[in-house]
C-alpha positions in Angstrom: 84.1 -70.5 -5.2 81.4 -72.4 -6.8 79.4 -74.4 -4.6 78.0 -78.0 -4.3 74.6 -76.9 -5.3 76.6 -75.1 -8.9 78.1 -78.4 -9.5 75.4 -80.5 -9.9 74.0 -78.3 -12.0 76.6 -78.4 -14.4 77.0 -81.9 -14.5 73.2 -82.5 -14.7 73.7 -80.7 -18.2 76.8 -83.1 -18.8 74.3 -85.6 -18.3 71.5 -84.3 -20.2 74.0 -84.2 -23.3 75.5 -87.5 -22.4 72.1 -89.1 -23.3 72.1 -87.6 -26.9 74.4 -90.4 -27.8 72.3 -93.5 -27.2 72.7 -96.1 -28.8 75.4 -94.5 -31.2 78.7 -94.9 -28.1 78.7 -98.5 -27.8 81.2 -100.0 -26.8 82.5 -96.6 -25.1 80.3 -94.9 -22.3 78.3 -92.3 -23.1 79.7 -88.8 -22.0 79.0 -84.9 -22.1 80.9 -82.2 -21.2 80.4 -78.1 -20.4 83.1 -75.4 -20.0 81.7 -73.0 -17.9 83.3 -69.4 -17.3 82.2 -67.4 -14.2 78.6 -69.2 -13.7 77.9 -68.9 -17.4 78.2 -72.2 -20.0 80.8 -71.1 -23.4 80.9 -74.3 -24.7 79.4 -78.1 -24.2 79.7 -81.1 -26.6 78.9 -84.7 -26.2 80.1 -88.2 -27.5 78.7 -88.6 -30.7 79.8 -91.4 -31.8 82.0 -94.6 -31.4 85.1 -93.7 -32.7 84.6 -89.7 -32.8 85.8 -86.8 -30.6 85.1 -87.5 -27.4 82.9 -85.2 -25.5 85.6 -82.6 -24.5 86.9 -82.2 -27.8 83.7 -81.2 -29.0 82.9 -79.2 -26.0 85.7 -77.2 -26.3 85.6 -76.7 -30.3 82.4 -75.3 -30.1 83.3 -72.2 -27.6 82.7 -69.1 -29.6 86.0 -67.2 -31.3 85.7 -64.8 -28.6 85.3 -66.8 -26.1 88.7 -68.9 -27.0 91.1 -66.6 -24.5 88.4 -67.2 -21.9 89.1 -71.2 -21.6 91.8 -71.2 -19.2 90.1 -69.4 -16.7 87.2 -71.6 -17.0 85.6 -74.9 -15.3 85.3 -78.1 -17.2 82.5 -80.2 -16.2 82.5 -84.0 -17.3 80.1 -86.6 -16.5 82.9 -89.7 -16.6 86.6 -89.1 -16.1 88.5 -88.1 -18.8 90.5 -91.1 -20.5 94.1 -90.7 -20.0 95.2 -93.6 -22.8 95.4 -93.8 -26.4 92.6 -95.5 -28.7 90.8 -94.2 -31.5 91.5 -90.6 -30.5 94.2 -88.9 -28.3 93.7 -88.6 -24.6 91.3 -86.5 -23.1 93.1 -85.2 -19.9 96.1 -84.3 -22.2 93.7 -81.9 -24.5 92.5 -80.6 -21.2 96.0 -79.8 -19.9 96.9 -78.5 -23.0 94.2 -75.8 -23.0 95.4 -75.0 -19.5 92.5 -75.2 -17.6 92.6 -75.1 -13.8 89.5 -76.8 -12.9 87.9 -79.9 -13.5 85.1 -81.3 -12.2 84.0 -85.0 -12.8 80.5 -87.2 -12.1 82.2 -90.4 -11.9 85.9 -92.2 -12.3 85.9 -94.3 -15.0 85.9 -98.2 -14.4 87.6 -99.1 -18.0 91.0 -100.9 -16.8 92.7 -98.0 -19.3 91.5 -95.3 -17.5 90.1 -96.2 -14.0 91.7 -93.2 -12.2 94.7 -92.4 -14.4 93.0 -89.6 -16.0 92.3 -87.9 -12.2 95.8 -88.7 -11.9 97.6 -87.2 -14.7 95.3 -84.1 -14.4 96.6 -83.9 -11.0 100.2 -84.6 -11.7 100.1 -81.4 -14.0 98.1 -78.9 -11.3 94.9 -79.1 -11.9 92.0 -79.2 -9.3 89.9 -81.9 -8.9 86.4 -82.4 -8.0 85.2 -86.0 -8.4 81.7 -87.8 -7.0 79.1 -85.3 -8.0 76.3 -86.7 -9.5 77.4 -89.9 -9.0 74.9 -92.6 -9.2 72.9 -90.7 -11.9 76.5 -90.6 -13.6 76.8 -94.8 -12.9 73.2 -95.1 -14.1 73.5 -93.5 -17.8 76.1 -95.9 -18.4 75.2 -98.8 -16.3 75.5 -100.7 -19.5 79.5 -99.8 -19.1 79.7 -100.5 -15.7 78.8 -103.8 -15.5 80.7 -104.7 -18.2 83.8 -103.8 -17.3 83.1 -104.4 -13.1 81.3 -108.0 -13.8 83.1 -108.8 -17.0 79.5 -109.9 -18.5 76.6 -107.8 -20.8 74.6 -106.2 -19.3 71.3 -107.7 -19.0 67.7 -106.9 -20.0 64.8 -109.3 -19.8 61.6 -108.2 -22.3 58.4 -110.4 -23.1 54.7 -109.3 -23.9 52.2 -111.1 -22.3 47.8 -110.8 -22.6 46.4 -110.0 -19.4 46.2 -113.4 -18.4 49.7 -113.9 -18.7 50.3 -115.7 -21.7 53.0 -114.5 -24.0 52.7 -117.1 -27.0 51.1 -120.1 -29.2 52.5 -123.4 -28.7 52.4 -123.4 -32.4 52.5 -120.1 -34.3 53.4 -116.6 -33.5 51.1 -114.6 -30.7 50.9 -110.7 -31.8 50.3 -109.1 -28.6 51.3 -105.4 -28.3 50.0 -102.5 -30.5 51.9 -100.1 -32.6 53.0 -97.8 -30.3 54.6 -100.1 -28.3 56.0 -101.8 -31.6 57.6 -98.8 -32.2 59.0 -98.6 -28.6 60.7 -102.1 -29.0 62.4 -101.1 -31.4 63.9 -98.0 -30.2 64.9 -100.7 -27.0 66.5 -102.8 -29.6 69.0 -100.2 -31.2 70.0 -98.9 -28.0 71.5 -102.7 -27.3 74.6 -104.2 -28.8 72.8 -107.8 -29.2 69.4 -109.3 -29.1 69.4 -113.1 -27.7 66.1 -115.5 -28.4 65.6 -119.4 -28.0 65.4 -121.6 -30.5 61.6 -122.2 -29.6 61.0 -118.5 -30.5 63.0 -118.5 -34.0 61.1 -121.8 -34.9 57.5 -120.4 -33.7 57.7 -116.6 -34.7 60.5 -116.5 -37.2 61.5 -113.2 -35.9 64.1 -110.4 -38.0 65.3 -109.3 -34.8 66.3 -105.6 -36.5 65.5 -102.0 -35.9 63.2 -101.9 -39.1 60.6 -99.8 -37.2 63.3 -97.6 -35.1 66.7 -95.5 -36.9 69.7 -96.8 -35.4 72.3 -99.9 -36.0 71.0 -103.8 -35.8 71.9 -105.4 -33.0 73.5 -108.6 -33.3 71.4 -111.3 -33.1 71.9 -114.3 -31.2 70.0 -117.6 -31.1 70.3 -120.3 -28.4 69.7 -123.8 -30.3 71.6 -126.4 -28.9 70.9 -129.3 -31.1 71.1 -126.9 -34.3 67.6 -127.4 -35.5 67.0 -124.8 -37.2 67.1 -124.2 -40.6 69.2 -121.8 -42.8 65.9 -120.4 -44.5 64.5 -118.5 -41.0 64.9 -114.4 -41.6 67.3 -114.4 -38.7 69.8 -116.2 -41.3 69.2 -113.4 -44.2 72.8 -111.6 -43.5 71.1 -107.8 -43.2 72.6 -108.5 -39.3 75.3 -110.6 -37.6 73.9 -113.8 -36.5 75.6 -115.7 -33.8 74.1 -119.3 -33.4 75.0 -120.6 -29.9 74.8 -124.6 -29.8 76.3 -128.0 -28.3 78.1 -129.7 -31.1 79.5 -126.9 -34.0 82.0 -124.3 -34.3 82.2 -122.5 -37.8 81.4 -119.3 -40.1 79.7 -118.8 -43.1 77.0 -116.2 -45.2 74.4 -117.4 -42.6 76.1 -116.3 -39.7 78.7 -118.3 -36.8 78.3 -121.1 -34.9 79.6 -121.5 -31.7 80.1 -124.5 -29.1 79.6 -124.0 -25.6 79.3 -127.0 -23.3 76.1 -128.8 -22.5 76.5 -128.3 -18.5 74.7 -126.2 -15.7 76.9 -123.4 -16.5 75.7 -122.6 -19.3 74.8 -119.0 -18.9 77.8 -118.0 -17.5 79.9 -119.5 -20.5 77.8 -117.8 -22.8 78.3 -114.3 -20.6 82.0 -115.2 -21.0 82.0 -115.4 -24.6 79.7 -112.4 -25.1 82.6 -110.8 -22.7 85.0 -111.4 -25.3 83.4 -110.4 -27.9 83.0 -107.0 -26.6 79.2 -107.0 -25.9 78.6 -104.8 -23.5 74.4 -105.5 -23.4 71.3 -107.7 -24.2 68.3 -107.5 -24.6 67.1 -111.3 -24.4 63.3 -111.5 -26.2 62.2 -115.2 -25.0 60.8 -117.2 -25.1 59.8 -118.7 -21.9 62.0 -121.3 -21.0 65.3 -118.6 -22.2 63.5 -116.2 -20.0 63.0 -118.3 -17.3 66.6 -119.7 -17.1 68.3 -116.4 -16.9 65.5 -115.7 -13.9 66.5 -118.4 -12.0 70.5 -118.1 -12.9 69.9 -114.3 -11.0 71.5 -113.4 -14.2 69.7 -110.3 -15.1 69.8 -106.0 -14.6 66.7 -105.0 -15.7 63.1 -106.5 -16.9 60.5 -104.7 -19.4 57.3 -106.8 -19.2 54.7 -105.3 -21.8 51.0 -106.6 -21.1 47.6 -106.1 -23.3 45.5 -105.2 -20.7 42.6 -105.7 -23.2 43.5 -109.1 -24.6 43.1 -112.2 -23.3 44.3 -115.8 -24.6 42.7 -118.1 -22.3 45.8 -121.2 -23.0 49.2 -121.1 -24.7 53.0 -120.8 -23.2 52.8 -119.0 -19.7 54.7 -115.8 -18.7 57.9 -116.4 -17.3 57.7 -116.5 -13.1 58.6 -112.9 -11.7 60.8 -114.4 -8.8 63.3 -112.0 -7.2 61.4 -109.0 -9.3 61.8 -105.4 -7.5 58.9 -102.8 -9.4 60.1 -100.0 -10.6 58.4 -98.3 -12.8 55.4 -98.6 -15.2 53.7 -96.3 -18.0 51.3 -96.8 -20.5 50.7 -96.8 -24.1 47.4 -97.0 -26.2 46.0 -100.6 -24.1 49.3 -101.8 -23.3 50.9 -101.3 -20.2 54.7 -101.6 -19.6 56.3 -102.3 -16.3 60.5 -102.2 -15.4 61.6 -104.0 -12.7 65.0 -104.5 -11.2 66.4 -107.9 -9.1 65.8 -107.1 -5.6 68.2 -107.7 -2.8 72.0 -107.0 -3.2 72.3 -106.8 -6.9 74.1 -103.1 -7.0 75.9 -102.1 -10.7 
């Protein structure tokens, strides 16, 4: 009998291979998967892919021709619980009672309303032993993105500005460059691992950002711009159609080359209409860029999951727009790269995926 110790193992490599698929699952959870027969791995396989095999497919297609009669005896490990319904591709738990494997062994149960416990279920119905839990807040945390999605019905949230080390993070009245290459590069690798990037209209005026993965391989996010008075005009790069551009505003609703307006009401719930919309639009993340005042008002809404502050610790600006105030902020983290240093935080308090 394998012990506790053997399971984690096993879906620490789920894990590990889970991860391969950032930025590329969206909007399905990232998830890997090993067959292991008598303490030794014949197969593993990961989700590639939105819309390809799912991790157990490919784990089990890739054990060796020899190997094939050795499947029902074995162990499958999964990092999430395998999906009981149909959608792009046939249910997992059926492929694994179909091999006729005995054991299964599963990081965390699923929260999508499709699954969420009807794979463990089925797999049960039809004999098979179950092992759930291991791993699993490291299993939540690769695919915190999914979680809150589905268990808040909102994106997942991540705050990101670059400030000089005396906290300013732009000109009142042209763009600011503040981080080095590096960290340029690191941006956006952030960016293609969201499904959207959100700025103000301040920041599309000032900096006439693309908002792409240019520097990074991997799918645009979509961009989204906050203008509420629809001010800005159709010749900005965030309106040259190489990404979808959602304009959210007070007084339009349409659709055209440039992208698609949409009206949300002019009221002190204003974030949380916008997180509904987003919701319905299948969005699962954000990375929101600025500026200040954006920043500021998803701060003070407690509407947030994560913060990435980058600062030039060699560069100073003496006056311009102030860094957003780090209220409620929980320190995580912090590396460094080149002169910049980078810093994650959390909301502290009660604010658990």
């Amino acid at each position: 009998m394998q012990s506790v110790n053997q399971h984690e193992q096993y879906i620490h490599r789920c894990l590990q291979l889970a991860a391969a698929g950032a930025g590329n699952t969206a909007p399905n959870p990232m998830v890997g998967a090993v067959l292991v027969y008598q303490d030794r791995i014949i197969g593993e396989g990961y989700h590639e892919k939105n819309g390809g095999p799912h991790a157990e497919v490919n784990c089990l297609n890739s054990v060796a021709a020899e190997n094939k009669s050795l499947i029902p005896e074995s162990t499958i490990y999964v990092s999430l619980e395998p999906c009981a319904h149909f959608g792009k591709t046939p249910p997992c738990a059926d492929l694994i009672i179909k091999n006729n494997i005995r054991k299964v062994v599963i990081g965390v149960r699923d929260p999508f309303p499709e699954v969420d416990g009807k794979g463990i279920e089925k797999l049960q119905r039809a004999g098979i032993e179950i092992t759930t839990g291991i791993l699993e807040r490291e299993a939540r945390e690769i695919n915190r993105r999914f979680f809150r999605f589905h268990q808040s019905k909102r994106p997942y949230i991540i705050l990101k500005w670059a400030q000089t080390a005396d906290r300013i993070i732009g000109d009142t009245n042209k763009r600011l460059m503040i981080s080095g290459q590096a960290t340029n590069l690191l941006v956006h690798r952030w960016r293609a691992e969201e499904a959207a990037i959100l700025v103000g209209a301040n920041t599309a005026l000032r900096d006439d950002p693309l908002l792409t993965t240019r520097l990074w391989p991997g799918k645009n996010p979509v961009r989204i711009v906050l203008d509420p008075q629809c001010r800005l005009p159709l010749d900005l790069r965030v309106f040259n159609g190489e990404s979808e551009t959602v304009i959210f505003n007070n007084s339009r609703s349409d659709k055209n080359f440039h992208g698609e307006w949409i009206m949300l009401s002019d009221t002190a719930d204003f974030i949380s209409e916008l997180c509904d919309n987003l919701y319905l639009r299948n969005i699962q993340s954000v990375l929101i860029e600025g500026g200040a005042d954006t920043l500021n008002r998803f701060i003070a809404a407690g509407t947030w999951d994560e913060a990435r502050t980058i600062t030039a610790t060699k560069t100073f600006a003496g006056s311009g727009i102030s860094a957003p105030v780090q209220a409620g902020f929980l320190h995580i983290h912090q590396e460094i790269l080149g002169d910049d240093q980078i810093d994650y935080f959390e909301p502290g308090g009660n604010h658990a995926i």
